[in-house]
DRENMIRO-72025 format. One record per atom (N, C-alpha, C, CB): atom name; z negated, y, x. Coordinates in Angstrom, 2 decimals. Each point is the difference from the previous one (the first is absolute). Glycine has a CB too. Example, Ala and Ser with C-alpha at 12.3 -4.5 7.8 and 13.67 -1.06 7.14 Angstrom:
2
R   at         z         y         x
R    N     -7.80     -5.69     13.19
R   CA      0.00      1.19     -0.89
R    C      0.00      1.20      0.90
R   CB     -1.25     -1.17     -1.89
R    N      1.97      2.22      1.54
R   CA     -0.06      1.19      0.82
R    C     -0.73      1.09     -0.77
R   CB      2.15     -0.63      1.18
//
This chain:
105
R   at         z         y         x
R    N    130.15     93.81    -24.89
R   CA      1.07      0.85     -0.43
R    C      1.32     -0.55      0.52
R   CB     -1.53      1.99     -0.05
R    N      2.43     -1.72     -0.53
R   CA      1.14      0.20      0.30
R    C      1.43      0.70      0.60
R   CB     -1.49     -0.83     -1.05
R    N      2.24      0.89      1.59
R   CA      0.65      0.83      0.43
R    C      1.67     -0.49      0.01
R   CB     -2.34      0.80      1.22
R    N      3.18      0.27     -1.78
R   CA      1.57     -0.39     -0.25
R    C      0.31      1.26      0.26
R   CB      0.30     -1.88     -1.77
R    N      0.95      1.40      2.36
R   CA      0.96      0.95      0.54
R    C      1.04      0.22     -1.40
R   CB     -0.21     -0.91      2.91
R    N      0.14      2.99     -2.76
R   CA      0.78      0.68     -1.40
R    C      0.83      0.59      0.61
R   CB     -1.56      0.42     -1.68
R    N      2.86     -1.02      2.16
R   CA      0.59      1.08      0.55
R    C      0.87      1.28     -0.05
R   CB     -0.56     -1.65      0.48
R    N      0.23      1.33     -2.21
R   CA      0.18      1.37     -1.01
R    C     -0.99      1.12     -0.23
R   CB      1.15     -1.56     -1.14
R    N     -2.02      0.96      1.34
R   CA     -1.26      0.55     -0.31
R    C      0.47      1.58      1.26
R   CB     -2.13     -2.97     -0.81
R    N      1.36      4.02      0.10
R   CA      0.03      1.76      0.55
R    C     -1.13      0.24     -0.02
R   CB      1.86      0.98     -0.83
R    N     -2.39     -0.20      1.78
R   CA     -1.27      0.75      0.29
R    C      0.56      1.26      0.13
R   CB     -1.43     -1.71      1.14
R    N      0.44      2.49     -1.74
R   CA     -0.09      1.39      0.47
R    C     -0.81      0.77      0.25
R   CB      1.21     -0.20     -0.73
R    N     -1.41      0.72      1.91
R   CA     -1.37      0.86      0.23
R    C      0.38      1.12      1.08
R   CB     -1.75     -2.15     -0.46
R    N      0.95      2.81      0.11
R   CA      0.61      1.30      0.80
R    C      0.26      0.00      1.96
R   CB     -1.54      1.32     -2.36
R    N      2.52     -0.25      2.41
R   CA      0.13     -0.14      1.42
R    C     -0.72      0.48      1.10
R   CB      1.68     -0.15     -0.86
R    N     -1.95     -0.42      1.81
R   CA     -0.94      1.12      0.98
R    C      0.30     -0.55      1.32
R   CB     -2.16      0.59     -1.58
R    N      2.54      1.02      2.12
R   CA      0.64     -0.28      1.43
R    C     -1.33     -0.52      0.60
R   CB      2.09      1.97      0.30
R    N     -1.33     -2.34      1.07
R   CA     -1.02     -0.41      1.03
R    C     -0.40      1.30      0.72
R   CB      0.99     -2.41      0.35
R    N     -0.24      3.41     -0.63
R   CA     -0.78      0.89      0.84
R    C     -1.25      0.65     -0.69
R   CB      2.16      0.43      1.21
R    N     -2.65     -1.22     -2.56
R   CA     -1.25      0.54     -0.36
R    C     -1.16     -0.21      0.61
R   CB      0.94     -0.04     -1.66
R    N     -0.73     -1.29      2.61
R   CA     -1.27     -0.65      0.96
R    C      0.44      0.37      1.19
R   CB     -0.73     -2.08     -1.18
R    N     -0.41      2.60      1.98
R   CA      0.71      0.67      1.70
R    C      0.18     -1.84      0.36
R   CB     -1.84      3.19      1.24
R    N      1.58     -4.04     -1.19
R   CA      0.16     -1.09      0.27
R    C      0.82     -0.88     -0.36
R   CB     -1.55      0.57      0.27
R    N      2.15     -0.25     -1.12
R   CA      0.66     -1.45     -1.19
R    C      0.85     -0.31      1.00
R   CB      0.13      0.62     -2.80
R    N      0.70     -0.49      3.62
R   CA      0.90     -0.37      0.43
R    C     -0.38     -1.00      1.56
R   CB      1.18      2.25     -1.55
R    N     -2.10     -1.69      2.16
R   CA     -0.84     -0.94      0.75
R    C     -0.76     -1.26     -0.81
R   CB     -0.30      2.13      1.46
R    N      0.20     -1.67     -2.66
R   CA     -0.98     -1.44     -0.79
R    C      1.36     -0.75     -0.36
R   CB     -2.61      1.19     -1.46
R    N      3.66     -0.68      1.28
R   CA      1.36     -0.57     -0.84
R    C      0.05     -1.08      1.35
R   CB      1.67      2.44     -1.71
R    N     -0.96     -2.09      3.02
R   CA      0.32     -0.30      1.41
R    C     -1.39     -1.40      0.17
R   CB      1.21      3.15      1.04
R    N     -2.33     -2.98     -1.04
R   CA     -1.46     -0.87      0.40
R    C      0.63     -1.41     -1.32
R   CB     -2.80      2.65      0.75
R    N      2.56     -2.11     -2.06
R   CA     -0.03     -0.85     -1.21
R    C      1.00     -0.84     -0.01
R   CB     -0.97      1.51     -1.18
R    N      2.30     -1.07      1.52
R   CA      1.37     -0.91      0.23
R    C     -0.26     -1.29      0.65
R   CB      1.36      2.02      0.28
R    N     -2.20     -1.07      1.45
R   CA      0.13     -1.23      0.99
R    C     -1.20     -1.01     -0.69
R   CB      0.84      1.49      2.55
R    N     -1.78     -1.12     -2.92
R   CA     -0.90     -0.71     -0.44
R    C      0.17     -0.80     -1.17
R   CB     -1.05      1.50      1.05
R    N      1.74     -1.30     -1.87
R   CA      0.86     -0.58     -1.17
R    C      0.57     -1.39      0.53
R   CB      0.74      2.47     -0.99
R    N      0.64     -1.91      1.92
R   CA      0.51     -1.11      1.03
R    C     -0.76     -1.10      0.42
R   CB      1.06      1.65      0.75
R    N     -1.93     -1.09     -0.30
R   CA     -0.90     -0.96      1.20
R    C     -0.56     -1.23     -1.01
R   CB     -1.09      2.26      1.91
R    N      0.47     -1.45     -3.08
R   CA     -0.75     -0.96     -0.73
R    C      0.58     -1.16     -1.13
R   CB     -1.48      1.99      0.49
R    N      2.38     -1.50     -0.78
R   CA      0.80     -0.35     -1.03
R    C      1.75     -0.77      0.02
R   CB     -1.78      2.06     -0.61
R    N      2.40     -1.57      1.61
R   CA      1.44     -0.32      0.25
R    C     -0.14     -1.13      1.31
R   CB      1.10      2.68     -0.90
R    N     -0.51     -3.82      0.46
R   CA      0.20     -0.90      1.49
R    C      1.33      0.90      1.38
R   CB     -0.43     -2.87     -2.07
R    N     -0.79      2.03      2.78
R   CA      0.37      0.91      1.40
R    C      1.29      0.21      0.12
R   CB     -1.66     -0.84      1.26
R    N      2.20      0.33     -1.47
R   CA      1.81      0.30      0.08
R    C      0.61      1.27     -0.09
R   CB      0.17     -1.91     -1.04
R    N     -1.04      2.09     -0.32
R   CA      0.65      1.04     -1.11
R    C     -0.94      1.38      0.36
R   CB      0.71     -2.00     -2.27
R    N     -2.18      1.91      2.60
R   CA     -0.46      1.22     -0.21
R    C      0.61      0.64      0.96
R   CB     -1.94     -0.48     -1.00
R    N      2.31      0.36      2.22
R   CA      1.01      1.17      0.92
R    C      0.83      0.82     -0.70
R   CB      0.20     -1.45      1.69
R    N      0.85      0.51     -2.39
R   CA      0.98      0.51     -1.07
R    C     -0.51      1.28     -0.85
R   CB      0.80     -2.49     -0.17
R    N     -1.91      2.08     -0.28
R   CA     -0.31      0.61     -1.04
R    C     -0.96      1.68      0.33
R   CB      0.17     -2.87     -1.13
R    N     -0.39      2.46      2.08
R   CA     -0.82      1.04      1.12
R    C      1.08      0.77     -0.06
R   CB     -1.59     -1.26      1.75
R    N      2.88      0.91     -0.47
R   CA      0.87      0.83     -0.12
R    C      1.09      0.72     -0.81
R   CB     -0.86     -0.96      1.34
R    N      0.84     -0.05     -2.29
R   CA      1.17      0.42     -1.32
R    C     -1.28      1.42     -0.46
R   CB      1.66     -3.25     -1.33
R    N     -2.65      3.46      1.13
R   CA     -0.81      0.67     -0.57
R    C      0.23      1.24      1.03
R   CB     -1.63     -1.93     -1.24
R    N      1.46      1.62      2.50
R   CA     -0.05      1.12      1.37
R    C      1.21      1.08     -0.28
R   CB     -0.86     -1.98      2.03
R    N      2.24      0.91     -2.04
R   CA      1.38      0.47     -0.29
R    C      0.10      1.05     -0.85
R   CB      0.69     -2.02      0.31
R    N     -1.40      1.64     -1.61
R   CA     -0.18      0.39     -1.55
R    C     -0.74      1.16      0.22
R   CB     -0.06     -2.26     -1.27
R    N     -1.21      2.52      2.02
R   CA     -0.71      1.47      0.20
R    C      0.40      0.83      1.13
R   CB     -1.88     -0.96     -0.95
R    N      3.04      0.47      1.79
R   CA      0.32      0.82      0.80
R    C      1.30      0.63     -0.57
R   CB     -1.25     -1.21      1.84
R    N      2.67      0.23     -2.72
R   CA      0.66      0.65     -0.49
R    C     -0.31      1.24     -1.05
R   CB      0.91     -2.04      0.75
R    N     -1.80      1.93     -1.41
R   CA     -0.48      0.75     -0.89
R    C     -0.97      1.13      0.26
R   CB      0.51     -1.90     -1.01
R    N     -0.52      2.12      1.97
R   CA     -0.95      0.71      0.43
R    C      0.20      0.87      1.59
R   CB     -1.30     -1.86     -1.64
R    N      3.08      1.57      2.22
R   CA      0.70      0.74      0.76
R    C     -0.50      1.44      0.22
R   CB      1.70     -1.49     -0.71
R    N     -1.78      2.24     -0.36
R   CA     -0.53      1.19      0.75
R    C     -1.76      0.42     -0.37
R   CB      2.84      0.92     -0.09
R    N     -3.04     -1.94      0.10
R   CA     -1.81      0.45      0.34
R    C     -0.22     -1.40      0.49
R   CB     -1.09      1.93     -2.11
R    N      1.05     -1.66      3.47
R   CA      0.11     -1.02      1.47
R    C     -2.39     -0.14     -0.13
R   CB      3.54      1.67      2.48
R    N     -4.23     -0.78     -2.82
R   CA     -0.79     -0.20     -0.19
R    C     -0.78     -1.05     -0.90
R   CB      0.75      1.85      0.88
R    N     -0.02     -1.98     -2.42
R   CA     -0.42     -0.84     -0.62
R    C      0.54     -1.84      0.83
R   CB      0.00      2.34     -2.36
R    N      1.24     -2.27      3.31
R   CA      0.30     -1.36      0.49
R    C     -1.49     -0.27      0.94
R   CB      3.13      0.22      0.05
R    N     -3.36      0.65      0.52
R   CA     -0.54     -0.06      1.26
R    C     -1.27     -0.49     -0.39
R   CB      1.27      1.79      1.21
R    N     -1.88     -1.12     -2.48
R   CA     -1.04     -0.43     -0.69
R    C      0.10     -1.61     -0.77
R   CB     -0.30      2.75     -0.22
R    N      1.57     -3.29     -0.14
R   CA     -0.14     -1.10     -0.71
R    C      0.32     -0.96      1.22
R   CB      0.61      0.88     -2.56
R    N      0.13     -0.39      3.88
R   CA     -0.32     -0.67      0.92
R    C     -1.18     -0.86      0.79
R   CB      1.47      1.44     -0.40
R    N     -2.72      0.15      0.32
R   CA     -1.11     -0.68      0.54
R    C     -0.88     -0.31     -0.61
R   CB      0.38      0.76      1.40
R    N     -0.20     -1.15     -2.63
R   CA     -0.49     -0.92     -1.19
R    C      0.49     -0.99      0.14
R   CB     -0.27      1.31     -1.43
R    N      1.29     -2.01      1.46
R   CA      0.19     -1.07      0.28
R    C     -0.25     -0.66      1.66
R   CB      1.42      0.64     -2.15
R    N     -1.60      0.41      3.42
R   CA     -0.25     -0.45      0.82
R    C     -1.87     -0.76     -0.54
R   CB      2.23      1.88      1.69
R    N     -2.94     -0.47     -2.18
R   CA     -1.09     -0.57     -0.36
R    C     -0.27     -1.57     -0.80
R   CB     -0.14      2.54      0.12
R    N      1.18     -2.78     -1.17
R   CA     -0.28     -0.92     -0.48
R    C      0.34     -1.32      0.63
R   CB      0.02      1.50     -1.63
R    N      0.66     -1.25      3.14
R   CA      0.27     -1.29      0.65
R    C     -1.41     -0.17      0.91
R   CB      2.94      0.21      0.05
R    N     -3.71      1.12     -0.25
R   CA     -1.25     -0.28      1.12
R    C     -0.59     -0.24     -0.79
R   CB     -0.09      1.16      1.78
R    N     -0.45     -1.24     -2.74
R   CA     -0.90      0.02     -0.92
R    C      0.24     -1.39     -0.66
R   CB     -0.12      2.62     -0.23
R    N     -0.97     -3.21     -0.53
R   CA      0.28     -1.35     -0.61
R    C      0.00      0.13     -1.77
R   CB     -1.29     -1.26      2.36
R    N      1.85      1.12     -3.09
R   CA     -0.20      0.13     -1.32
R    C     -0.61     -1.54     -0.46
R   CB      2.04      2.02     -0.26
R    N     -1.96     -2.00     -0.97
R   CA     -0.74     -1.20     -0.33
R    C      0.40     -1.72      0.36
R   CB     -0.46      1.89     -1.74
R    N      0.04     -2.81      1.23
R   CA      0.32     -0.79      0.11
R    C      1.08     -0.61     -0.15
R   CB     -1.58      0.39     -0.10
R    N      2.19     -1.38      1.15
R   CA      1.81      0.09     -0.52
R    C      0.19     -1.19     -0.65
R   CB      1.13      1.25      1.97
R    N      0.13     -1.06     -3.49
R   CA     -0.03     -0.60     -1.15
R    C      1.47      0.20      0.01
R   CB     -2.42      0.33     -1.19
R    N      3.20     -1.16      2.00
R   CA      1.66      0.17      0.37
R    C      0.42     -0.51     -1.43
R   CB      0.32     -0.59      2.96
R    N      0.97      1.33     -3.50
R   CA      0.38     -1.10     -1.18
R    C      0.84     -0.54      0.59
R   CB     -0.34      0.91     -2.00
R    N      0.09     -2.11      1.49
R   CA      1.61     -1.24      0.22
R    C      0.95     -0.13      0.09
R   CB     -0.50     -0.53     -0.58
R    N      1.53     -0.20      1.36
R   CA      1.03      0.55     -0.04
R    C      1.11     -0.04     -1.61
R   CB     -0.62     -0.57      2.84
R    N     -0.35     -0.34     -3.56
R   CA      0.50     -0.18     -1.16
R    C     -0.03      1.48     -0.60
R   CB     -0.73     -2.57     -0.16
R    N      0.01      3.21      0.22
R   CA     -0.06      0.90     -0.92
R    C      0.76      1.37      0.65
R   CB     -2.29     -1.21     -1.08
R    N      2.37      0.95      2.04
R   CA      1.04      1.19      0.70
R    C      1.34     -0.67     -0.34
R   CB     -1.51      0.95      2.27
R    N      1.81     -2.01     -2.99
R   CA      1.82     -0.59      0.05
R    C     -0.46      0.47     -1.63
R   CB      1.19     -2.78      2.20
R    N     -2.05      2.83     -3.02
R   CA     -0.09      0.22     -1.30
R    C      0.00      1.33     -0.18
R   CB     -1.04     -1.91     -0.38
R    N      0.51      3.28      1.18
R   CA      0.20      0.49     -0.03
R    C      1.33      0.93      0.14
R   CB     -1.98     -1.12      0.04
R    N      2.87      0.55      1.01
R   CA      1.01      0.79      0.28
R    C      1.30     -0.60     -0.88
R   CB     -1.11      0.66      2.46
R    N      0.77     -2.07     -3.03
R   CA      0.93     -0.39     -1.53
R    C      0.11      1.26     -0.98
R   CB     -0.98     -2.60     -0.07
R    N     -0.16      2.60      0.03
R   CA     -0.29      1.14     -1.14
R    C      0.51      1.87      0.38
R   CB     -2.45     -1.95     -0.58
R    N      2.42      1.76      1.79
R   CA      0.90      0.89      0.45
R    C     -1.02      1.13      0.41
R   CB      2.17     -0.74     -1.50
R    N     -3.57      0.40      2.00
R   CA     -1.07      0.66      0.77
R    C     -0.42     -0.40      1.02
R   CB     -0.55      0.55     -1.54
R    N      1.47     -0.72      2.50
R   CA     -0.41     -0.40      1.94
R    C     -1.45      0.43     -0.04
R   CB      2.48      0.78      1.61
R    N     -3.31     -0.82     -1.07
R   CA     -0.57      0.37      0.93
R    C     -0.46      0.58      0.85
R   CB      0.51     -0.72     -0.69
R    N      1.03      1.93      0.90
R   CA     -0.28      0.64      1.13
R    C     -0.10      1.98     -0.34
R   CB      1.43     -2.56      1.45
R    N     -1.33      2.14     -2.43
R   CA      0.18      1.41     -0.78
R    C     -1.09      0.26     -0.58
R   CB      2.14     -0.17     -0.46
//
């Protein structure tokens, strides 16, 4: 198969908070760091850890519970090992952020 980038292309599918899973926000916090770890060269996954941390704590100012929860999800996912690590290149992180999709977002 194949795969191309549409960056016109729209999806739509319905919305659903995170507060429908007593968890989502601890799995959100675990999946990030684990994302990072496996996937982003070392440089960058900190960045991207914390640009994400920033992102659920601004947004989420007055329910200090859901931070606290995506907090120790990501503590978990630094104890924990996710799969095998498959860093992309640095080529494709300079191709990516041409196109005007860093990395860290």
């Amino acid at each position: 198969f194949t795969v191309e980038y549409q960056p016109d292309l729209v999806a739509v599918h319905p919305l659903v908070t995170r507060d429908r899973h007593g968890s989502a926000w601890w799995q959100d916090g675990r999946n990030r760091v684990w994302l990072a770890r496996r996937n982003l060269p070392c440089l960058i996954a900190p960045l991207y850890v914390a640009t994400w941390g920033l992102l659920v704590t601004a947004s989420n100012v007055r329910r200090p519970s859901a931070v606290c929860a995506w907090l120790r999800g990501a503590v978990t996912g630094l104890k924990t090992s996710p799969s095998e690590r498959r860093a992309m290149r640095w080529s494709t992180v300079a191709a990516m952020t041409r196109r005007g999709r860093p990395p860290v977002v």
